[in-house]
C-alpha positions as CSV (number, residue, x, y, z in Angstrom):
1,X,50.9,149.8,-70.2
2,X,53.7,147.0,-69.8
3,X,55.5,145.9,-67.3
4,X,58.9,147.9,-67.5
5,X,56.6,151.1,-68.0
6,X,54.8,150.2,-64.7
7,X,57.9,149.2,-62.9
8,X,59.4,152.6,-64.5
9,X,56.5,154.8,-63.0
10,X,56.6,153.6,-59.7
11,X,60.5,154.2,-59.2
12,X,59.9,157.4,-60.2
13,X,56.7,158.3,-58.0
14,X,58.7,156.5,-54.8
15,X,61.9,158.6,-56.1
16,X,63.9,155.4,-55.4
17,X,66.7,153.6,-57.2
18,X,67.5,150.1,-58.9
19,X,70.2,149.2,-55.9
20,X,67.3,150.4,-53.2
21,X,64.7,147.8,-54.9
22,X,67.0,145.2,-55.9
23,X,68.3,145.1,-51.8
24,X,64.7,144.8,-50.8
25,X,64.0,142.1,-53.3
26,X,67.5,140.2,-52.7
27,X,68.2,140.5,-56.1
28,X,70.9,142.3,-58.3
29,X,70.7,145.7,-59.4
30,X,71.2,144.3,-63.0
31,X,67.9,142.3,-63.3
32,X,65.8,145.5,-61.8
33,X,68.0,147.5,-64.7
34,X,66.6,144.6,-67.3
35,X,62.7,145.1,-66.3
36,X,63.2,148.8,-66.5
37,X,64.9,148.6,-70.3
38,X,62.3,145.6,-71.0
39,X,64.6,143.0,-71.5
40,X,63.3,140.8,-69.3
41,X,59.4,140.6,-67.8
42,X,59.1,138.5,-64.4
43,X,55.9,136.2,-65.2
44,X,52.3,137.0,-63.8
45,X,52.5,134.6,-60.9
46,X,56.5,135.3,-60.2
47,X,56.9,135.8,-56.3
48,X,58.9,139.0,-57.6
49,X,55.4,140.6,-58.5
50,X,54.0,140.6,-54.7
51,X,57.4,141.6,-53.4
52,X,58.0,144.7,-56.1
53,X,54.1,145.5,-54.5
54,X,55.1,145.3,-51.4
55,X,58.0,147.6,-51.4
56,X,56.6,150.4,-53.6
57,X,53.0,150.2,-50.6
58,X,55.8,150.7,-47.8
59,X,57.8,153.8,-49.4
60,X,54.0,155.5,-49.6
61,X,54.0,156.8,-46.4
62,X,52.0,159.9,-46.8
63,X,48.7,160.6,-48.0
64,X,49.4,162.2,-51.4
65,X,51.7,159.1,-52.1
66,X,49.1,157.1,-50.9
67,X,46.2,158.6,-53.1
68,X,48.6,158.6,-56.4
69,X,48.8,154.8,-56.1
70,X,45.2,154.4,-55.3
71,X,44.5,156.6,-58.8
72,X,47.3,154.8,-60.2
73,X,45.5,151.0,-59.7
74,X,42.2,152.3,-60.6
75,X,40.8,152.9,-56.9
76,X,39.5,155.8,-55.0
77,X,41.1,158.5,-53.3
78,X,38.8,158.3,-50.3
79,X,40.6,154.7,-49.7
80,X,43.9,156.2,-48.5
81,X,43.5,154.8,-45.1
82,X,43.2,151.0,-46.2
83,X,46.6,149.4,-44.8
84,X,49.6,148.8,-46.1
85,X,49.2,145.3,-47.3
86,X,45.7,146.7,-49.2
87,X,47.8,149.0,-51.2
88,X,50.3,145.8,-51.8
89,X,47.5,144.1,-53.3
90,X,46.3,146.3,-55.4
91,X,49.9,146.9,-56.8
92,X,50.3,143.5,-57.3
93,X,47.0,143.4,-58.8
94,X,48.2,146.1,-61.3
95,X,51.4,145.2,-62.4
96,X,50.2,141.5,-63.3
97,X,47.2,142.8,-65.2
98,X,44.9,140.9,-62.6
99,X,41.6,141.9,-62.7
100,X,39.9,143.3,-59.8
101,X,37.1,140.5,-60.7
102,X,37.7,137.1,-61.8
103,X,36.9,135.6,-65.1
104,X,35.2,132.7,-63.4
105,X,33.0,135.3,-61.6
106,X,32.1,137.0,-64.9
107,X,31.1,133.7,-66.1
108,X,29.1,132.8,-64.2
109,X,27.3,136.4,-63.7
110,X,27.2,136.2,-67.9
111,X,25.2,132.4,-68.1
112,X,22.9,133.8,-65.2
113,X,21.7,136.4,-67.6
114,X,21.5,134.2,-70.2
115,X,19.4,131.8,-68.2
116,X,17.3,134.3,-66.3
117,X,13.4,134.9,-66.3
118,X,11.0,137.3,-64.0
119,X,11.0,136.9,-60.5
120,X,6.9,137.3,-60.7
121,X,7.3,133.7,-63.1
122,X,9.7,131.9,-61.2
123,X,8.2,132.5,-57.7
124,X,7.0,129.2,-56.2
125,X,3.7,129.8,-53.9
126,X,4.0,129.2,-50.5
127,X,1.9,129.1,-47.4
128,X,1.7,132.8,-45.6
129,X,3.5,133.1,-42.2
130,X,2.7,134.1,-38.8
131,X,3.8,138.0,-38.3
132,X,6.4,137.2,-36.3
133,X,6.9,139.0,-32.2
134,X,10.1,140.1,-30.9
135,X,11.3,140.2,-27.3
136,X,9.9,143.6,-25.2
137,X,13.3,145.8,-24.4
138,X,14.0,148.5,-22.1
139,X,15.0,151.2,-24.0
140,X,15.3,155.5,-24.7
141,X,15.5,157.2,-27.4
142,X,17.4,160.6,-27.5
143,X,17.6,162.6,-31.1
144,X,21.2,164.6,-32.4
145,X,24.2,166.2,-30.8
146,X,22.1,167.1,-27.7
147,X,20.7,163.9,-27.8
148,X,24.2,161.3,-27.5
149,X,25.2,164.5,-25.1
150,X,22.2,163.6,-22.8
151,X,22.7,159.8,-23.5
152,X,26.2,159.3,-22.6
153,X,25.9,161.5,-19.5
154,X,23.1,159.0,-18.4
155,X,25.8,156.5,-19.2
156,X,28.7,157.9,-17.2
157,X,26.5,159.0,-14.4
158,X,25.7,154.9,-14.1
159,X,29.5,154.2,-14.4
160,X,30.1,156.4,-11.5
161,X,27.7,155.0,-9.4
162,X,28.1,151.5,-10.3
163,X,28.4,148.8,-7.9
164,X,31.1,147.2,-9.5
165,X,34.6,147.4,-8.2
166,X,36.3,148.0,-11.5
167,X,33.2,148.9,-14.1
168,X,34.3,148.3,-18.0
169,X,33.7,151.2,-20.8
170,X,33.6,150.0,-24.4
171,X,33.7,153.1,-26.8
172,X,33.3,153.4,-30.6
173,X,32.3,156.2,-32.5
174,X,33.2,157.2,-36.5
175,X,31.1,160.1,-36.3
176,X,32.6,163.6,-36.0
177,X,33.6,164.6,-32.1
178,X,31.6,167.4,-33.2
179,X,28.7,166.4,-30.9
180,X,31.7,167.3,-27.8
181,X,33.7,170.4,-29.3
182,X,30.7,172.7,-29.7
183,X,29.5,172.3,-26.2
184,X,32.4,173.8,-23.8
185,X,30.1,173.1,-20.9
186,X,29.5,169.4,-21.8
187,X,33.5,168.8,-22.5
188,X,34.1,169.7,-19.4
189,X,31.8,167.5,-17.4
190,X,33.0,165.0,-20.0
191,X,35.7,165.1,-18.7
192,X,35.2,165.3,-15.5
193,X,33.4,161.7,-15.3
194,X,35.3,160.1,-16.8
195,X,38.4,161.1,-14.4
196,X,36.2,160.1,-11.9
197,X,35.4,157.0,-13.1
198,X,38.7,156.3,-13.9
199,X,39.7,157.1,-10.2
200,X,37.1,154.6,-8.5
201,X,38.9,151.7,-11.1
202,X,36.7,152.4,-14.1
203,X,39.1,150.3,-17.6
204,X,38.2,151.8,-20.8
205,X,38.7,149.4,-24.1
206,X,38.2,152.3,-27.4
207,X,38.6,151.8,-30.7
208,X,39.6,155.2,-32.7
209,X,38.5,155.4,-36.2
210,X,41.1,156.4,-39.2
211,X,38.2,157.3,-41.5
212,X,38.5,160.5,-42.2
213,X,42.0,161.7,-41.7
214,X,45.9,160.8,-40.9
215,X,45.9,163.9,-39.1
216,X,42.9,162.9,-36.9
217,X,44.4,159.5,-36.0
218,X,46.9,162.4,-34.1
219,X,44.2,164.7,-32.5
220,X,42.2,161.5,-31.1
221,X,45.5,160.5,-29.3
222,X,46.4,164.0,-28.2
223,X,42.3,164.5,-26.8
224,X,42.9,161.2,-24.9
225,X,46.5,161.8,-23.4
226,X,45.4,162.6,-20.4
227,X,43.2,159.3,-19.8
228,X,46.4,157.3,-21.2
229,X,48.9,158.9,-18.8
230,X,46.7,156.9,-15.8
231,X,47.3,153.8,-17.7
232,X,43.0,152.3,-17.3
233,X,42.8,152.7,-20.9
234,X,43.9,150.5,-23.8
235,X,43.3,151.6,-27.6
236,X,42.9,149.5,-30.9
237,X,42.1,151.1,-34.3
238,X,40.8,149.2,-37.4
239,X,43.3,149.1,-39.5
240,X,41.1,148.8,-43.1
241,X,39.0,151.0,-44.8
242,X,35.5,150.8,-43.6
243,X,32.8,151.8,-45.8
244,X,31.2,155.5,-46.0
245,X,28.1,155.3,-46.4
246,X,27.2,154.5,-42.6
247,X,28.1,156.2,-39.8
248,X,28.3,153.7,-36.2
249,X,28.1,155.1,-32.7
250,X,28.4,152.1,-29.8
251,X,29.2,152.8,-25.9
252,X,28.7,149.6,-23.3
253,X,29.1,150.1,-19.7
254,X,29.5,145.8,-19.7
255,X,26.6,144.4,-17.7
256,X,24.6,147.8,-17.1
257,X,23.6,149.8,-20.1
258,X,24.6,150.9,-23.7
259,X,24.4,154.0,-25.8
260,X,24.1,153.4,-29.9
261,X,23.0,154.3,-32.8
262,X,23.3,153.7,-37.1
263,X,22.9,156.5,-39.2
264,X,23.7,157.5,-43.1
265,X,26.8,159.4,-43.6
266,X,25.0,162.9,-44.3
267,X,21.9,162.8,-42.7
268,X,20.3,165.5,-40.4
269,X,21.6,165.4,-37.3
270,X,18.7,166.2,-35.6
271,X,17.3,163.2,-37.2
272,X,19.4,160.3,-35.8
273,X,18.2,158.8,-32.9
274,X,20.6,157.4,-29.9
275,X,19.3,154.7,-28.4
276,X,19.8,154.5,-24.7
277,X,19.0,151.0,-23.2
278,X,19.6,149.2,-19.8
279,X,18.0,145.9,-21.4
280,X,20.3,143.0,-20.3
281,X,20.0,141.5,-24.1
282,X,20.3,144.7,-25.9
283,X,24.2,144.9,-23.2
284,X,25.1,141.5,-24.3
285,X,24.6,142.3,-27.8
286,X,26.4,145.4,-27.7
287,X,29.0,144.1,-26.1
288,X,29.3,140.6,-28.3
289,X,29.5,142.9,-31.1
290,X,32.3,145.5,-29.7
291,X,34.3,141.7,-29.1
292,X,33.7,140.9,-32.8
293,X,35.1,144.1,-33.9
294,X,38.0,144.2,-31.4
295,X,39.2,140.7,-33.1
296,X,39.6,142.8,-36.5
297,X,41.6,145.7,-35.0
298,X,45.1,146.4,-33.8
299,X,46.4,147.8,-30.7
300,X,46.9,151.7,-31.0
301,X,48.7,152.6,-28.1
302,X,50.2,150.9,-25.2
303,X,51.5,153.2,-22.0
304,X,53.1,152.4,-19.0
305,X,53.1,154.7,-16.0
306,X,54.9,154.7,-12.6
307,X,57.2,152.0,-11.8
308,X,56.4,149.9,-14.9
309,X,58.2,152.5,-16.9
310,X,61.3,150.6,-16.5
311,X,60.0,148.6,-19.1
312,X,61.2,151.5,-21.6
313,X,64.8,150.1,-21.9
314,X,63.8,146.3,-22.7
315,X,60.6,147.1,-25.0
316,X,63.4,149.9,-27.0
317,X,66.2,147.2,-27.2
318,X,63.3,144.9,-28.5
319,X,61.9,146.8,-31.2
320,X,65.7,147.5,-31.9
321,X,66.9,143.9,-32.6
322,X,63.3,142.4,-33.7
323,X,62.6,144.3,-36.7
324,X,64.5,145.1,-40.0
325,X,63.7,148.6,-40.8
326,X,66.6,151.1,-39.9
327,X,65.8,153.6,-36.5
328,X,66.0,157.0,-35.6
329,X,65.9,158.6,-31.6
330,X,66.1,161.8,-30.2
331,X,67.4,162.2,-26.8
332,X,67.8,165.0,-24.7
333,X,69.2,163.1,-22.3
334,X,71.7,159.8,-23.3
335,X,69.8,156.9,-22.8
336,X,72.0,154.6,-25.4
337,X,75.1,152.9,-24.7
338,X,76.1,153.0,-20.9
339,X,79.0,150.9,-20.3
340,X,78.4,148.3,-17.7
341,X,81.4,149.5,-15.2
342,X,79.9,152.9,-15.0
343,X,76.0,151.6,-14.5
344,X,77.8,149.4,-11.5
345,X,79.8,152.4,-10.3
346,X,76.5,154.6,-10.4
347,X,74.4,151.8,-8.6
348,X,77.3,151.2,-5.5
349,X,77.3,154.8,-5.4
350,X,73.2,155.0,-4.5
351,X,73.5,152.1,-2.3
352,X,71.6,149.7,-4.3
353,X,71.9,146.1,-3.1
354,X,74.6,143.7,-4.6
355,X,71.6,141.3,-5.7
356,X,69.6,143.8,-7.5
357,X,73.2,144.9,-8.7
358,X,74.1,142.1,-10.6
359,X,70.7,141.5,-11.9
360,X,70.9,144.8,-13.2
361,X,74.7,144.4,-14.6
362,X,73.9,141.0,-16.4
363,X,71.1,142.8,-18.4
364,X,72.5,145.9,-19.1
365,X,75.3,143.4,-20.8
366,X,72.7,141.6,-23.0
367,X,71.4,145.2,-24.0
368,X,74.6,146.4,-25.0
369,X,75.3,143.2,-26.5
370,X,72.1,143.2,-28.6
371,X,72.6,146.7,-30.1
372,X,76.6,145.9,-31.0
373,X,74.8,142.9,-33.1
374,X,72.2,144.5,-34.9
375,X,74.1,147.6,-35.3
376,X,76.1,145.5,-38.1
377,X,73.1,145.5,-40.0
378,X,70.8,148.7,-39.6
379,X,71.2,152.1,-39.7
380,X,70.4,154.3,-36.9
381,X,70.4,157.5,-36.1
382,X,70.4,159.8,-33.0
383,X,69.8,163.4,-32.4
384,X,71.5,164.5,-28.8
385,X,71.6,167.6,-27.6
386,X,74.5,168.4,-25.0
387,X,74.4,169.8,-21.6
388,X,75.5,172.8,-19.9
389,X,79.0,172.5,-19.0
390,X,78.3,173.5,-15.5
391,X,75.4,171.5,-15.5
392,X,77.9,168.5,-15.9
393,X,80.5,170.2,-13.2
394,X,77.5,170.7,-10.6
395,X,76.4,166.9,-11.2
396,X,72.6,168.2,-12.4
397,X,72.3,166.1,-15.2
398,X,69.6,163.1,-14.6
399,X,71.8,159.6,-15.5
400,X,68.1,158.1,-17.2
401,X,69.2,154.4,-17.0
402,X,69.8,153.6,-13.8
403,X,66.9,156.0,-12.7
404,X,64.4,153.9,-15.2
405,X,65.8,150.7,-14.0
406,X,65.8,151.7,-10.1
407,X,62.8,154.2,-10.3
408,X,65.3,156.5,-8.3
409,X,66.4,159.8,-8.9
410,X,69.9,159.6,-10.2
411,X,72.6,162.1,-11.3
412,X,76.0,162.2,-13.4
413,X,78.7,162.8,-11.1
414,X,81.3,164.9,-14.0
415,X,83.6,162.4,-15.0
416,X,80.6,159.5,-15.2
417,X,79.1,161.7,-17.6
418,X,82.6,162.0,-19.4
419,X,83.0,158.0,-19.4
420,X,79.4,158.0,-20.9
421,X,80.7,160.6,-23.9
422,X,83.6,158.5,-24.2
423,X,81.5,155.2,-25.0
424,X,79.4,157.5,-27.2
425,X,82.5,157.9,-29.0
426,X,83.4,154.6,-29.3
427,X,80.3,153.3,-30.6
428,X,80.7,155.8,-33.5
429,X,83.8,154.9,-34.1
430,X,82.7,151.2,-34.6
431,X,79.6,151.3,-35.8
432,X,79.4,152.9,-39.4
433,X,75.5,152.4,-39.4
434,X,75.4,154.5,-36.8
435,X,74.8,158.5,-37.0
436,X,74.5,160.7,-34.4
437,X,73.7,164.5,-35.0
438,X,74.0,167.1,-32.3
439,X,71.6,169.1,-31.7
440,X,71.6,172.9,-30.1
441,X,69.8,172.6,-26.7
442,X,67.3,175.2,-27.9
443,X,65.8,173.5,-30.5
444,X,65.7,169.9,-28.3
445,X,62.3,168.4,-27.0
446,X,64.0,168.3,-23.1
447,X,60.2,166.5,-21.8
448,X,60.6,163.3,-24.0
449,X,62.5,161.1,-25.8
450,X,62.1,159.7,-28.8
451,X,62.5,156.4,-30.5
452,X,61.0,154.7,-33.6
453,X,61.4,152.1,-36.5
454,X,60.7,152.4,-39.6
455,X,57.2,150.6,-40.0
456,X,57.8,148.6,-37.0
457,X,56.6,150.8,-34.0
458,X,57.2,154.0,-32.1
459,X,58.5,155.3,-28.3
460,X,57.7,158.2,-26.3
461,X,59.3,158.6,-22.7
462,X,58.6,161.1,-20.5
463,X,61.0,161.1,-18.2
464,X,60.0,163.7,-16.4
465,X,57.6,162.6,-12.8
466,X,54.4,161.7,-13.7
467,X,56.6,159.6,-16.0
468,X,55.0,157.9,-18.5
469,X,55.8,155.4,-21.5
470,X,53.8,155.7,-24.6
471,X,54.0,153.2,-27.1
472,X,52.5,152.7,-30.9
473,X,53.2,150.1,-34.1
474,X,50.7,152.1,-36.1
475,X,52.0,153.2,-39.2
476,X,51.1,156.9,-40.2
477,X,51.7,157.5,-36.6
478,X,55.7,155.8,-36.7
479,X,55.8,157.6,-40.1
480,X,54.9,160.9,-38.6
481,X,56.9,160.7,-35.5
482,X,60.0,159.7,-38.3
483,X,59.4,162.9,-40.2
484,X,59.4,165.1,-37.5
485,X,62.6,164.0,-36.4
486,X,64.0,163.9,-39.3
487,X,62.8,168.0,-40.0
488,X,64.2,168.6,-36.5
489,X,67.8,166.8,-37.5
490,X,67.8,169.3,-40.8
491,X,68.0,172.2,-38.3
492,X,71.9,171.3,-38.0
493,X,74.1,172.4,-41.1
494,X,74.9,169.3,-43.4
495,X,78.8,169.9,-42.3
496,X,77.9,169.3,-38.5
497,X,76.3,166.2,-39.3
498,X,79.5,164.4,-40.4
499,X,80.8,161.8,-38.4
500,X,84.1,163.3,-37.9
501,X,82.8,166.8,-36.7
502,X,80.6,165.2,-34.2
503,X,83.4,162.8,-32.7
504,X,85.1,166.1,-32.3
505,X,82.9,168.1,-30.8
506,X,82.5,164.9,-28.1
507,X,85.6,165.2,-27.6
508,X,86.2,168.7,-26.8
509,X,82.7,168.2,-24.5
510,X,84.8,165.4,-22.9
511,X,87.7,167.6,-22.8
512,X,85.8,170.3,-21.2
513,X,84.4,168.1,-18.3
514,X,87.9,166.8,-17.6
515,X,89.7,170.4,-17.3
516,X,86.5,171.4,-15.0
517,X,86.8,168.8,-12.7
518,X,90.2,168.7,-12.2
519,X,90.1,172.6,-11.7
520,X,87.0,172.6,-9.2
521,X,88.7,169.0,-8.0
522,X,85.4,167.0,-8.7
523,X,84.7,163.7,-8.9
């Protein structure tokens, strides 16, 4: 296949366009229209190669994209979970006719053969060794499901009663969850100890495993929500493809004991044996080996609960002006775009100090001075939903920025939320990269808010006390967060999305709180 028939396929799998790929290169439109027609042909070591890989890897953002590439450069479907910059490679690989091995390497394996004799003539005779002896361990051996069952509850029985102020768990496990799920009874002692470990000051470090399914990467996160929300766990996953033949369980309670076990993808269950071991050595090699793998993984997730949820407005503005991909956020409540005068008038209002005032003030400028800046160059968009009205007029609507910032409670008074609407307004009216889409109040998520990326990360608030921040830069997780924002923003008719509809409908909002105030005489 040539080039411009390569280069041809792939705009057509990715459905994307020669302006699209040309921006993303930095090139013009006409040169991507010259490989297409096969006028021209960048060379096999032109930078262009590894970039036109790059871009096509980063538009396959779901699986069935991700296998038709894999198919495409002549690799397995089971591989869809290698990363990004795999995929780029392979592309590359492909559309510079590189082959996946090297002629030097052929070479050589081709005068080896032509050199080669038996191993029975070549062997040299040498003295016979010793049978060597190993060290004596302390260890149990349990066999299947009931078996790691029995294991790990040995395991977090020692973590509960450890004399250790703040005992470490290390946990990773590819094999199915299986061995949990199909005993009720177990799940919920489970569960149990671990909340109880967690309570005494148990941390846990796990890595979750991508090996089998996108959608599992979600589950995993959803089964450990509850241990995230306390904030003693921190996640990593390994972001290549692992091989499937072997199957690794490996749990360390650092400095006390460790559960684990190798077995082949397929084998009898009942067959596998968990090793359960106390042996200092055996700890010290488990947990060397969890290091080692830690050092080739990525964080997951990152949370913050209680106070440190004010971070949530520094680590959005952050991901907002650090990265180059365009955004999109859903917010029930607005958490964009406060005007400094009104954050100040909320904070004299609720008595907080002049200090912590102007501290506050001079950030909230660099915030709103960061998103003017890099909403000249990306594309955002926002899905609000709007009040009640006599939410607004009964000042029940939680003002989220000063109340992250503070960790107070605070709410509008009717006319700050108006001069909040009002600066909405004016941001549209500046900013044409910037799309907001109103959303009816009963198809809005009112227990989080949302904001993401494009291939740069992810942000969950719940606002709501036990409030908790839930952060994530992994890809099929930003990608999925993306698409279901983007299915809940195609619930609004194509006409209410326009920018001139929605400034309208602000404004009569606006218009609404002003006649209610001055009619009820509020503030």
């Amino acid at each position: 296949m040539r080039f411009n028939e390569k280069i041809n396929l792939l705009m057509k799998m990715a459905n994307t366009t020669n302006s699209k790929l040309a921006d993303a290169l930095g090139i013009d439109p006409s040169l991507v229209s010259r490989w297409r027609t096969g006028a021209r042909e960048p060379s096999e070591d032109s930078r262009y190669i590894q970039l036109i890989g790059m871009y096509f890897a980063s538009q396959a953002r779901q699986d069935f994209q991700r296998v038709a590439l894999l198919e495409l450069t002549g690799h397995r479907m089971e591989d869809k979970n290698v990363s990004e910059s795999v995929i780029a490679t392979y592309l590359t690989r492909w559309l510079s006719n590189e082959a996946k091995i090297s002629t030097e390497a052929i070479q050589v394996l081709l005068d080896s053969i032509g050199s080669s004799g038996s191993a029975t003539h070549q062997a040299v005779e040498v003295p016979i060794p010793v049978e060597p002896t190993g060290l004596p361990t302390d260890t149990q051996t349990f066999l299947g499901n009931e078996g790691l069952r029995s294991a790990t509850m040995k395991l977090l029985l020692k973590a509960i009663q450890s004399p250790l102020k703040n005992p470490k768990l290390l946990l990773y496990s590819d094999e199915s969850m299986q061995w949990i799920i199909e005993n009720p009874e177990f799940a919920k002692q489970w569960f149990y100890l671990m909340t109880k470990g967690i309570r005494r000051g148990m941390t846990i470090e796990v890595i979750h495993t991508l090996s089998r399914d996108s959608n599992e990467l979600a589950m995993a996160v959803q089964r450990w929500l509850p241990f995230y929300m306390t904030g003693a766990i921190v996640s990593y996953y390994y972001p290549e493809k692992r091989d499937d033949m072997f199957n690794h369980t490996s749990f360390v309670l650092e400095g006390e004991a460790t559960v684990f076990s190798t077995s082949v993808r397929g084998q009898n269950q009942d067959s596998i044996q968990y090793i359960y071991s106390t042996d200092q050595m055996v700890i010290d090699g488990a947990s060397h080996a969890f290091e080692t793998q830690l050092g080739l993984c990525k964080p997951l997730v990152r949370t913050y609960t209680g106070q440190n949820t004010r971070k949530f407005i520094d680590e959005q503005i952050h991901l907002f002006s650090t990265t180059t991909g365009n955004g999109v956020g859903m917010q029930s409540l607005l958490l964009s775009g406060m005007p400094k005068k009104l954050l100040e008038t909320m904070l004299k209002r609720e008595g907080i100090d002049e200090e912590q005032r102007n501290e506050i003030i001079v950030q909230q400028e660099k915030r709103l001075e960061l998103m003017h800046t890099h909403l000249k160059r990306k594309k955002f968009q926002m899905v609000i939903s709007l009040p009640r009205i006599t939410d607004v007029l009964k000042a029940k609507v939680p003002a989220l920025i000063p109340e992250l910032i503070t960790q107070q409670p605070f709410t509008y008074l009717p006319m700050e939320y108006h001069t909040h609407i009002m600066a909405i307004i004016k941001l549209l009216e500046t900013h044409e990269n910037l799309e907001i889409c109103i959303l009816p109040n009963k198809h809005m998520l009112h227990t989080v808010q949302l904001f993401a990326m494009s291939n740069a990360g992810l942000m969950v608030l719940k606002h709501r006390d036990p409030k908790f921040v839930f952060i994530s830069e992994q890809h099929d997780l930003i990608g999925a967060i993306i698409s279901f924002m983007n299915q809940e923003a195609s619930r609004i008719p194509k006409r209410e999305r326009n920018r001139e509809f929605v400034i309208d409908k602000l404004r009569q909002f606006a218009q609404r709180i002003e006649e209610g105030s001055k009619k009820r005489m509020l503030p």
